[in-house]
ZALO-290319 format. One record per residue (C-alpha): residue in one letter; y, x negated, z. Coordinates in nm, 3 decimals, always signed. Example, Ala and Ser with C-alpha at 12.3 -4.5 7.8 and 13.67 -1.06 7.14 Angstrom:
BEGIN
+------+---------+---------+---------+
! resn !       y !       x !       z !
+------+---------+---------+---------+
!    A !  -0.450 !  -1.230 !  +0.780 !
!    S !  -0.106 !  -1.367 !  +0.714 !
+------+---------+---------+---------+
END
This chain:
BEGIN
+------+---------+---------+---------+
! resn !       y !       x !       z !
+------+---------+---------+---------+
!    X !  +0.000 !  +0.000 !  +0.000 !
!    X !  +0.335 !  -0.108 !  -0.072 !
!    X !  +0.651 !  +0.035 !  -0.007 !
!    X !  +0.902 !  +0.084 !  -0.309 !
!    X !  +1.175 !  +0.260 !  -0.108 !
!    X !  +1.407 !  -0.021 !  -0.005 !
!    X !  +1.380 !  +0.073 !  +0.290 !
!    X !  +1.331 !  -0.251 !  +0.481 !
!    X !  +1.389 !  -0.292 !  +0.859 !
!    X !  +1.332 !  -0.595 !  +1.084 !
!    X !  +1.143 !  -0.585 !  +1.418 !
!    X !  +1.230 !  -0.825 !  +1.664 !
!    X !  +0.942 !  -1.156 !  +1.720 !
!    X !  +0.852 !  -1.344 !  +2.005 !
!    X !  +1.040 !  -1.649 !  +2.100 !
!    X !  +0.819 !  -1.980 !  +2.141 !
!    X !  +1.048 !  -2.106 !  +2.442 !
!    X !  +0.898 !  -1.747 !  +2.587 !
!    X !  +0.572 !  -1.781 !  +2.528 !
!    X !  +0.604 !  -2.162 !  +2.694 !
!    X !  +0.827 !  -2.002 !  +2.974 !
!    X !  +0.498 !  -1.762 !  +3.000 !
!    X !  +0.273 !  -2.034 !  +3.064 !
!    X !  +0.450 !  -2.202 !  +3.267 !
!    X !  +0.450 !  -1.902 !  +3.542 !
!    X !  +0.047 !  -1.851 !  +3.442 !
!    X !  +0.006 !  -2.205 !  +3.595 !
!    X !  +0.048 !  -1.993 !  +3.960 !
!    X !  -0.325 !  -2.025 !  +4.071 !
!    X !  -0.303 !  -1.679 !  +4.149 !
!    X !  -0.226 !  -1.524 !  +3.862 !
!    X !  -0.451 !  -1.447 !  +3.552 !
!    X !  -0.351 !  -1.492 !  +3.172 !
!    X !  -0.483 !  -1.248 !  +2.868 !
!    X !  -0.438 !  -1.262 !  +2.511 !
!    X !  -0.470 !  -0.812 !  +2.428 !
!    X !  -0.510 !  -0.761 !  +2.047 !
!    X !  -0.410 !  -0.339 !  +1.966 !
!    X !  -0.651 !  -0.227 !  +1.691 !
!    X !  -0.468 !  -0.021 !  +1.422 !
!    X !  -0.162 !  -0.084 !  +1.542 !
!    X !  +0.075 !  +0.066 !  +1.329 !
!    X !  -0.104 !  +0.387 !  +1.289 !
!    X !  -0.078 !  +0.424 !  +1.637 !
!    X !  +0.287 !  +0.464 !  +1.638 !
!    X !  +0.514 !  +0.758 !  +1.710 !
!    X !  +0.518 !  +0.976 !  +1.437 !
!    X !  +0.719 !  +0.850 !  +1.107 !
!    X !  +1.068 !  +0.981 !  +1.140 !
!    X !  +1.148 !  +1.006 !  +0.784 !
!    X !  +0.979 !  +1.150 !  +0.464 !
!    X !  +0.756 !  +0.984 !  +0.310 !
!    X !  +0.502 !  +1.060 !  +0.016 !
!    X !  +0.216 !  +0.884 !  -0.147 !
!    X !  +0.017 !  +0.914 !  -0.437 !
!    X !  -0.371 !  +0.965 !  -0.264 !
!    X !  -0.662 !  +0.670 !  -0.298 !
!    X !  -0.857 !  +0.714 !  -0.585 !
!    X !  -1.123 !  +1.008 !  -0.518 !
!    X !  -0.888 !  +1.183 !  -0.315 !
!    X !  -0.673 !  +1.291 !  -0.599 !
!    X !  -0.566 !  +1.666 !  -0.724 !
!    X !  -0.354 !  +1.730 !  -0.993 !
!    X !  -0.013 !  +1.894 !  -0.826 !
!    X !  -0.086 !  +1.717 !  -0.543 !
!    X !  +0.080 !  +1.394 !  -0.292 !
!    X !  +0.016 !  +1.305 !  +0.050 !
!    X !  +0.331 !  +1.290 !  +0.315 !
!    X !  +0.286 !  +1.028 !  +0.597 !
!    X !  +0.238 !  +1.125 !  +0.965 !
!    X !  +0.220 !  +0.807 !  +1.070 !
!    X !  +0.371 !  +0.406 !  +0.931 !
!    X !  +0.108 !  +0.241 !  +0.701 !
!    X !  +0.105 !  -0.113 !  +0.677 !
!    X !  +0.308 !  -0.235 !  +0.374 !
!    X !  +0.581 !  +0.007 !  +0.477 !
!    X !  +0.912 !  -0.124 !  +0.524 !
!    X !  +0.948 !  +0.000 !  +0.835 !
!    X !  +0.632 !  -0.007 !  +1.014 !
!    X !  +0.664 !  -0.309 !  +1.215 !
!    X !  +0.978 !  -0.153 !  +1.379 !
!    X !  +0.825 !  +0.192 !  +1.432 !
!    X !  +0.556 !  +0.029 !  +1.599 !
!    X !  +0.760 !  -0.219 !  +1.838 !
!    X !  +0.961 !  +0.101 !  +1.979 !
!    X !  +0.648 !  +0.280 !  +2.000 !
!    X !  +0.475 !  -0.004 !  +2.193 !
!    X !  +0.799 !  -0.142 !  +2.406 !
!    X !  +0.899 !  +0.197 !  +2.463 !
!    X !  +0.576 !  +0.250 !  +2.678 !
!    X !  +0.639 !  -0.134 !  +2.841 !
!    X !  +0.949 !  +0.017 !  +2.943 !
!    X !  +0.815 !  +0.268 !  +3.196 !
!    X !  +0.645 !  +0.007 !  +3.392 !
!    X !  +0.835 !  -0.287 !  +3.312 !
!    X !  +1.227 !  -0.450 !  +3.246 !
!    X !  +1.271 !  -0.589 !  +2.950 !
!    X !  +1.449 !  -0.908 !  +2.844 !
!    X !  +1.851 !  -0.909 !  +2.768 !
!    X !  +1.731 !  -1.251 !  +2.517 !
!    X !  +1.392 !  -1.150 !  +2.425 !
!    X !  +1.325 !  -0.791 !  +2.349 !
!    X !  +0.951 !  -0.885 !  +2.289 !
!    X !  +0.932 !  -1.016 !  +2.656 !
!    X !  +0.898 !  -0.765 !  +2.974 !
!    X !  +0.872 !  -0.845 !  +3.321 !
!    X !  +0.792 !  -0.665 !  +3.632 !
!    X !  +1.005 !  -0.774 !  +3.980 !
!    X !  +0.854 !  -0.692 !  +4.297 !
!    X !  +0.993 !  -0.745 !  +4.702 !
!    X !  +1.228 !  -0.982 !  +4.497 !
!    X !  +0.967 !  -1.157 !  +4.336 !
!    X !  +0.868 !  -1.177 !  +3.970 !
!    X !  +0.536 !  -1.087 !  +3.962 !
!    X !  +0.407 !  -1.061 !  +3.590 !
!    X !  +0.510 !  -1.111 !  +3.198 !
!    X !  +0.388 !  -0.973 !  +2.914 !
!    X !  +0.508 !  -1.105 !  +2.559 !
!    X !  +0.487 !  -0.875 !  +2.221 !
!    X !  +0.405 !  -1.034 !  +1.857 !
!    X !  +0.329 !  -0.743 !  +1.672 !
!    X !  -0.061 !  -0.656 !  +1.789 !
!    X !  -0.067 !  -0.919 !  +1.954 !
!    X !  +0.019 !  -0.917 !  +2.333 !
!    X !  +0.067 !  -1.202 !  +2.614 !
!    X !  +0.021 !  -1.117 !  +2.932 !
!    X !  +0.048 !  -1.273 !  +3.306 !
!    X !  +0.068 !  -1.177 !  +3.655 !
!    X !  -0.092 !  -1.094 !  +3.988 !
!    X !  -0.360 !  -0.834 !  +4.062 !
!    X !  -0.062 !  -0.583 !  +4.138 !
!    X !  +0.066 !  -0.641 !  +3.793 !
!    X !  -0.226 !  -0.620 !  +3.566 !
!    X !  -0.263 !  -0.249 !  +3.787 !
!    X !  +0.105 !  -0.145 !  +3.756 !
!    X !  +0.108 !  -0.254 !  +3.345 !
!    X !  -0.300 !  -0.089 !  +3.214 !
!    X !  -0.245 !  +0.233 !  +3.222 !
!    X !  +0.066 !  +0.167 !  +3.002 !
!    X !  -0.110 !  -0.083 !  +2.786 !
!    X !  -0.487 !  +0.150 !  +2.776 !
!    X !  -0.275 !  +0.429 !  +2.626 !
!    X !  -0.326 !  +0.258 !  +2.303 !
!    X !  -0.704 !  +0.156 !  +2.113 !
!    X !  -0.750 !  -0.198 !  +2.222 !
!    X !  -0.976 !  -0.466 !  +2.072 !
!    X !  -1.041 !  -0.819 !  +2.110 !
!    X !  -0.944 !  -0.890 !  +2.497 !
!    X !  -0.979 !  -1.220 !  +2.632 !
!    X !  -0.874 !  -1.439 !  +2.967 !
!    X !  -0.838 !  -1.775 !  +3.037 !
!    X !  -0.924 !  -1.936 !  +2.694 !
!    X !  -0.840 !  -1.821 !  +2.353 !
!    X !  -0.626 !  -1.848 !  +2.031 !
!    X !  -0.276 !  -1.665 !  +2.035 !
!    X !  -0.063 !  -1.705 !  +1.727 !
!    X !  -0.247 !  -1.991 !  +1.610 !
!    X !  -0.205 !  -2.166 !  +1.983 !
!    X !  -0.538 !  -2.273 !  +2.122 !
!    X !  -0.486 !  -2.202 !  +2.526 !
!    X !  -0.693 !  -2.281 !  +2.829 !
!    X !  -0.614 !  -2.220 !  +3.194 !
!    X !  -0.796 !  -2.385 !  +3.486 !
!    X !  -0.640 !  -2.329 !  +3.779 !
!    X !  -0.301 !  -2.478 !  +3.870 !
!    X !  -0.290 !  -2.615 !  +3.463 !
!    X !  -0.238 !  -2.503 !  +3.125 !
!    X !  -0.320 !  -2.690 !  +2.826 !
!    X !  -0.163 !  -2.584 !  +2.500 !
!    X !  -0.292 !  -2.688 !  +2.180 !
!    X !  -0.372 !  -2.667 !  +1.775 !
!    X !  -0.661 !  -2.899 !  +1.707 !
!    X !  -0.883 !  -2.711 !  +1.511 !
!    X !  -0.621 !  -2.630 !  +1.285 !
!    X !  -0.464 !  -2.980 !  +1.322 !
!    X !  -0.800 !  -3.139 !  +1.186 !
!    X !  -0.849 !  -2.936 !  +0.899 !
!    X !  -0.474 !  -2.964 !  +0.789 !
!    X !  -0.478 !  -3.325 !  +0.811 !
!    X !  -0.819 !  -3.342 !  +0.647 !
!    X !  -0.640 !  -3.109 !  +0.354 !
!    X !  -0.305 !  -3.290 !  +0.330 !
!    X !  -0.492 !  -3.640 !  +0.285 !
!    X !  -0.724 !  -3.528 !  +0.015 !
!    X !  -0.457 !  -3.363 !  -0.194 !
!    X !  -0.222 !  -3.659 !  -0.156 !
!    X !  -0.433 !  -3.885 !  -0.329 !
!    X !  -0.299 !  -3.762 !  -0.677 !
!    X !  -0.470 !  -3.964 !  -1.025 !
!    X !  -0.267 !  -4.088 !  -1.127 !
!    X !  -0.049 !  -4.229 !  -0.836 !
!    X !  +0.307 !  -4.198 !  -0.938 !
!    X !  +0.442 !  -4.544 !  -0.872 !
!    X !  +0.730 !  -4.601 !  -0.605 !
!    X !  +1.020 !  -4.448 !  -0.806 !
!    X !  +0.851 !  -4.262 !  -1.044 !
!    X !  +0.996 !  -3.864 !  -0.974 !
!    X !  +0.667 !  -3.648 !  -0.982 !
!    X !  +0.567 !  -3.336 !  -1.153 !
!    X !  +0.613 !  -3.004 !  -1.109 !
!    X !  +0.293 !  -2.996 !  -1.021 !
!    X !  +0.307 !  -3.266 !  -0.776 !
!    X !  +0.635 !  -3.128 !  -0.623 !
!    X !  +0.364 !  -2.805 !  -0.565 !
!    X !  +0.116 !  -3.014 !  -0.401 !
!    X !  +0.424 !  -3.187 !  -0.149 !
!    X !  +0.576 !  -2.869 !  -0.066 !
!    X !  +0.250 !  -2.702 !  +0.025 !
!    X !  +0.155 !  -3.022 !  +0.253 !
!    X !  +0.504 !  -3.077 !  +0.386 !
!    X !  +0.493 !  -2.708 !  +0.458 !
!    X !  +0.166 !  -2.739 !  +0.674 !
!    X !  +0.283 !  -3.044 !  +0.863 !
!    X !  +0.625 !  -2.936 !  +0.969 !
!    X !  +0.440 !  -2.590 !  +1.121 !
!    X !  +0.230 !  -2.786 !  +1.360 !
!    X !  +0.526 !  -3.058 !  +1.401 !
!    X !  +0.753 !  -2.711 !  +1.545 !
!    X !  +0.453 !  -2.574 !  +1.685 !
!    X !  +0.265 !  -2.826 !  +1.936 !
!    X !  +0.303 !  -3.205 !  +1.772 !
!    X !  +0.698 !  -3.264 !  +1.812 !
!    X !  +0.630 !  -3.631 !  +1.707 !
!    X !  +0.547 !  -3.553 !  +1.364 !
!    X !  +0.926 !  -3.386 !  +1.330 !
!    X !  +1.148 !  -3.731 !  +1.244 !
!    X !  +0.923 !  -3.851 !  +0.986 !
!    X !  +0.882 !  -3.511 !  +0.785 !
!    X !  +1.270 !  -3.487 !  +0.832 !
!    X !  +1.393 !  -3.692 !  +0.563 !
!    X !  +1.130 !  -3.548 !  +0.351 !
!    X !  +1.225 !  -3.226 !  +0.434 !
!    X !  +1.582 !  -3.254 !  +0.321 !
!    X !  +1.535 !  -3.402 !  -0.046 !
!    X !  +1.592 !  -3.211 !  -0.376 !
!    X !  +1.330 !  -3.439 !  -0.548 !
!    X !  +1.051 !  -3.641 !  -0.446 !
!    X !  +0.926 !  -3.969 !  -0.595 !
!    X !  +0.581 !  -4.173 !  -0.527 !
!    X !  +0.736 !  -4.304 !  -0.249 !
!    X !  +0.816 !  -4.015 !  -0.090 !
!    X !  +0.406 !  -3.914 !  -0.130 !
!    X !  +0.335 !  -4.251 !  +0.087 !
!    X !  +0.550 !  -4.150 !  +0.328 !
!    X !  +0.390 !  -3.763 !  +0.393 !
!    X !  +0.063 !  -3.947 !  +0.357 !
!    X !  +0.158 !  -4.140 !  +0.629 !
!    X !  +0.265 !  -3.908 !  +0.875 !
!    X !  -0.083 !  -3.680 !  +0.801 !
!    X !  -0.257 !  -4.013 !  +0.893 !
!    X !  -0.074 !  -3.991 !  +1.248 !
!    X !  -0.199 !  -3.619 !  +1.299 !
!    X !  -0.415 !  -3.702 !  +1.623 !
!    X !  -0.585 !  -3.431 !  +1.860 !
!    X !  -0.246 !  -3.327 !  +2.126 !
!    X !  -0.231 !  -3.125 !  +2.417 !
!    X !  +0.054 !  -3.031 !  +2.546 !
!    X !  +0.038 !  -2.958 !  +2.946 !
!    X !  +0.147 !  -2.708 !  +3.172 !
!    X !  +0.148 !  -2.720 !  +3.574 !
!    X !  +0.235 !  -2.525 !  +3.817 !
!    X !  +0.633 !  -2.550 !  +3.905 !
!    X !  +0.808 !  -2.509 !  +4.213 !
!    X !  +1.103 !  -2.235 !  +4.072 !
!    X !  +1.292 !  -2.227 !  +4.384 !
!    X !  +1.376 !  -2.596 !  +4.289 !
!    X !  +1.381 !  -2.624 !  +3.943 !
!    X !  +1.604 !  -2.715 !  +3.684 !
!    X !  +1.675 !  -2.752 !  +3.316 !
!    X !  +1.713 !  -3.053 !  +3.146 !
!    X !  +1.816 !  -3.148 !  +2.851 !
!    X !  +1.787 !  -3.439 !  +2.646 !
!    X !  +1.980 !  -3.484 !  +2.330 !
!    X !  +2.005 !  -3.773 !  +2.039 !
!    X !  +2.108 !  -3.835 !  +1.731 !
!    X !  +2.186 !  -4.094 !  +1.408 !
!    X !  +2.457 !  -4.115 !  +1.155 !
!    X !  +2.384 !  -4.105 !  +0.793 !
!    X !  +2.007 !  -4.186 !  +0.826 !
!    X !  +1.875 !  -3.916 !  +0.563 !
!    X !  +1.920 !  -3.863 !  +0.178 !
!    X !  +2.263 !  -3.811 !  +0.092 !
!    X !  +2.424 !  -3.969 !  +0.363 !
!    X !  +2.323 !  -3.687 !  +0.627 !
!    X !  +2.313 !  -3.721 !  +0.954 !
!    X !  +1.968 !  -3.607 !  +1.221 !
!    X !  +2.000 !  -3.471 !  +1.533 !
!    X !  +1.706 !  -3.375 !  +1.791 !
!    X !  +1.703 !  -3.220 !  +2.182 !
!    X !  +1.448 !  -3.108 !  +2.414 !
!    X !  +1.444 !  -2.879 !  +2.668 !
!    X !  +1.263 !  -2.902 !  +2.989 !
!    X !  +1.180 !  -2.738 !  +3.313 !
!    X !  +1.179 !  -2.965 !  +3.618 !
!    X !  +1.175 !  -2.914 !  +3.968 !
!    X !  +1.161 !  -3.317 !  +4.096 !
!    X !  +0.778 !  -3.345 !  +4.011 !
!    X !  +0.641 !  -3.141 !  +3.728 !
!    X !  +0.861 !  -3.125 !  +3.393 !
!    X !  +0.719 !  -2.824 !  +3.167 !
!    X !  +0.822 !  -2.857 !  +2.826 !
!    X !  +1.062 !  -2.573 !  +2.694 !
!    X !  +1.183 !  -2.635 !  +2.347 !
!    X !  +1.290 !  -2.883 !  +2.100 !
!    X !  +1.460 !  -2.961 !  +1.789 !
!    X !  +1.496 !  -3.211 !  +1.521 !
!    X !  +1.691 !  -3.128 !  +1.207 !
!    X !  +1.996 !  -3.217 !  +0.990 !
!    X !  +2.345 !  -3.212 !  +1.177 !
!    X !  +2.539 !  -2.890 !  +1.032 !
!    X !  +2.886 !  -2.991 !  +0.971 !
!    X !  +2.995 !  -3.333 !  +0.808 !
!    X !  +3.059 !  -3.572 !  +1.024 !
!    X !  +3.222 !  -3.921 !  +1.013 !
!    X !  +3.092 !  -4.130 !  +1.328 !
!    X !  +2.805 !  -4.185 !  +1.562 !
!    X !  +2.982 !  -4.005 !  +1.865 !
!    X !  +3.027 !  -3.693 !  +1.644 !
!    X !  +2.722 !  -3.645 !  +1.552 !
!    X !  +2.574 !  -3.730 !  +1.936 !
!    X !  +2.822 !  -3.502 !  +2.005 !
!    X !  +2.724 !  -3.256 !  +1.759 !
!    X !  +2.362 !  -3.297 !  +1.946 !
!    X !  +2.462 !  -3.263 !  +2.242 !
!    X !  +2.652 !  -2.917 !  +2.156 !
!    X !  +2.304 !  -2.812 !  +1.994 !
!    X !  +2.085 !  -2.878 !  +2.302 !
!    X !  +2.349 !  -2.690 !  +2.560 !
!    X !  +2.348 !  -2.398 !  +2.363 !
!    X !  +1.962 !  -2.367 !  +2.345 !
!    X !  +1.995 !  -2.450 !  +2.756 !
!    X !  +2.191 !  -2.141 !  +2.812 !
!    X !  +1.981 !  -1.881 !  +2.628 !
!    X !  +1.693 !  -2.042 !  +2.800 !
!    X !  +1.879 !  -1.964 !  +3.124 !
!    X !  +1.979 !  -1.669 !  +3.031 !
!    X !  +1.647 !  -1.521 !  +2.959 !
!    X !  +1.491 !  -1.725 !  +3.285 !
!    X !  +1.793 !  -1.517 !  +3.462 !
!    X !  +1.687 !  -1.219 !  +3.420 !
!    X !  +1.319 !  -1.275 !  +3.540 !
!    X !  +1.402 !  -1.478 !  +3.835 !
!    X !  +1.758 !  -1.255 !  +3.882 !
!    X !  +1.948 !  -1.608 !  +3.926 !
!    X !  +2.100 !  -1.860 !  +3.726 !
!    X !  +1.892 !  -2.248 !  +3.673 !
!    X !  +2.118 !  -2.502 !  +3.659 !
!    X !  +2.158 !  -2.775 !  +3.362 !
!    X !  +2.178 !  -3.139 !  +3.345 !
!    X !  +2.233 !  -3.295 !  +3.015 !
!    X !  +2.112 !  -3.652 !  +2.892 !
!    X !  +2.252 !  -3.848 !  +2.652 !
!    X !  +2.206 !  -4.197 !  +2.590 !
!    X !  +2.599 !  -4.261 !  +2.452 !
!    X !  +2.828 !  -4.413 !  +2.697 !
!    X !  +3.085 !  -4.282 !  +2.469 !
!    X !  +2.961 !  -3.922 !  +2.482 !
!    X !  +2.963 !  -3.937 !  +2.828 !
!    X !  +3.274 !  -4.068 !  +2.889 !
!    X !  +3.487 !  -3.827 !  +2.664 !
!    X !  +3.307 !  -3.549 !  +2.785 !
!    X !  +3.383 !  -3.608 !  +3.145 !
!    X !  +3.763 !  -3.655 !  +3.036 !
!    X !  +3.731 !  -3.997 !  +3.114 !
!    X !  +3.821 !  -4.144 !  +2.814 !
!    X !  +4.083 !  -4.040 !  +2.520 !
!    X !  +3.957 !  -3.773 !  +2.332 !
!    X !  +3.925 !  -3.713 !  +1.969 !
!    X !  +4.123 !  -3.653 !  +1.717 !
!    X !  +3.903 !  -3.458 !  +1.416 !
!    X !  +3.953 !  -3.150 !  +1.447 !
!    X !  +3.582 !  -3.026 !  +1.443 !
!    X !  +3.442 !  -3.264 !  +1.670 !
!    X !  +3.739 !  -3.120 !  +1.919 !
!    X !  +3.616 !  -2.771 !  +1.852 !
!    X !  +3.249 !  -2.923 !  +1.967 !
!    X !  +3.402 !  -3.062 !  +2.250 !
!    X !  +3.568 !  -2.805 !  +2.378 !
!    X !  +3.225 !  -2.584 !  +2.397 !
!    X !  +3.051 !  -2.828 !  +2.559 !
!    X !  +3.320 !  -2.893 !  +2.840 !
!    X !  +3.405 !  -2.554 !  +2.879 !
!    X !  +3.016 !  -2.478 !  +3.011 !
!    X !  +3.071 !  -2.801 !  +3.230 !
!    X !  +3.369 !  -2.665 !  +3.400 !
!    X !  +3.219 !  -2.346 !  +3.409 !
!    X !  +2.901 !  -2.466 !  +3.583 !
!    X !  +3.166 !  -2.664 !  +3.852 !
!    X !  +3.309 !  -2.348 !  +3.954 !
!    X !  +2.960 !  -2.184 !  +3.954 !
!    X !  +2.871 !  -2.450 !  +4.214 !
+------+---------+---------+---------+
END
């Protein structure tokens, strides 16, 4: 079935920094994690709000006659979003739902957060105490349910296992098998020499592997991200440019990524911000953070970025400052969301490793005179002085 209407409507998708934040709280020895998959989804949505007609399946047909939708088929435009109010408006009478996220809910107990449950699509998230998984069933069991699993399993391509206090969050099987696929379709006969610009369908072949790299590099293996940058950013690859992808598939190696249990009446976000000037094609200029949550023992990873700096800039401190302005802003709407689960504010502490940066920022030094990196500036010490009176 498609849909020939127009009639196209977006439905909101989970956040990864909530689905990390998630695990991080399922690290509470306490509590238990499982991955829900609704059956059917769609067709168990509220009844279609709008007309629409189809033309039946083949042996269903009579002349004169159409079929007019009860309920949103998949392929229909807006089927995604009748299902996510039909599905978060039943969250909503058990749970409070995220300001940030509207695919995350929460339920707040005696002043204590007590359970989570994230929405992608089907596919559902959940974590919490005995009391929660009680309170949030009978919402959840109003709808046909199949696979349900605790503990260990596969969400969105994530492979997840909790053992006690620990989470470990990972994508080897698929990691494996794309780096098993990328190497045998980089070795192209012939081998386009060093600066030899490659055919169209070469460029095919590199935008297909590039494409499956840079999904587990923003997914679970951050250190693949700086060497499929460059790549990334190019309007035309040579044979060079094939050595280098092969390359960074050779450094695809099995990675967890762990999660333990944090104290949140102490913790903190940090962030930790870089970047280089005119290192890419073109003369562009990279820029990475990373987010973390710390309480003075465990640091749960967050978030991260690596990607091309925005605006043009002329020196090293604008684009670290550019950075820096980058990571702060994904801080606060990490803080933000955390706020309204834990009903208080974490506080921030940023890292950079310019003196420069640092300086000018704390008005210690004389400040710049481009106009945009003032602009940048500005945003970044406005949140410091509003974090000073805060304190």
């Amino acid at each position: 079935f498609e849909d020939q209407t127009g009639n196209f409507t977006n439905s909101p998708t989970v956040c990864k920094f909530s689905i990390r934040i998630l695990l991080g709280f399922a690290t509470n020895p306490s509590w238990k994690l499982k991955s829900v998959d609704v059956t059917s989804a769609f067709l168990q949505s509220a009844t279609i709000d709008r007309d629409v007609y189809i033309q039946p399946p083949r042996g269903y047909c009579r002349p004169g006659f159409v079929w007019k939708l009860k309920k949103p088929l998949y392929g229909l435009g807006d089927a995604s979003r009748a299902w996510y109010f039909t599905i978060s408006g039943a969250l909503k009478e058990v749970c409070s739902i995220s300001r940030v996220d509207k695919t995350t809910f929460f339920v707040r107990e005696n002043n204590q957060v007590i359970g989570i449950i994230t929405i992608h699509v089907d596919d559902l998230l959940l974590t919490g105490t005995e009391r929660f998984f009680e309170r949030v069933t009978p919402a959840i069991s109003m709808f046909k349910l199949g696979r349900v699993e605790t503990s260990t399993f596969t969400y969105l391509g994530w492979e997840i296992e909790k053992e006690r206090a620990e989470i470990t969050l990972s994508q080897q099987k698929y990691a494996k098998l794309a780096r098993d696929d990328v190497m045998s379709r980089l070795q192209m006969k012939p081998m386009p020499f060093a600066a030899e610009e490659l055919s169209i369908e070469q460029e095919e072949t590199m935008r297909s592997c590039i494409g499956k790299l840079s999904w587990l590099a923003n997914q679970t293996m951050p250190y693949l991200s700086f060497g499929l940058l460059d790549l990334t950013t190019k309007s035309g690859w040579t044979g060079s440019d094939v050595r280098a992808l092969t390359k960074v598939a050779r450094s695809v190696q099995p990675t967890k990524i762990v999660y333990r249990n944090i104290n949140w009446e102490r913790a903190t976000l940090q962030v930790y911000t870089d970047a280089s000037l005119g290192n890419l094609e073109g003369s562009k200029s990279g820029a990475g953070h990373v987010v973390y949550l710390y309480d003075g023992a465990v640091r749960n990873l967050v978030t991260y970025s690596c990607g091309t700096v925005k605006r043009v800039v002329k020196s090293v401190f604008a684009a670290e400052l550019y950075s820096m302005s980058e990571g702060v802003s994904d801080a606060i709407n990490i803080r933000n969301f955390l706020g309204d689960i834990l009903d208080r504010l974490l506080p921030i502490t940023v890292w950079t490793d310019s003196n420069q940066v640092f300086h000018t920022v704390r008005k210690i030094s004389s400040q710049p005179r481009d106009k945009g990196t003032i602009l940048v500036l500005r945003e970044i010490q406005d949140y410091l002085e509003t974090e000073y009176s805060r304190n």
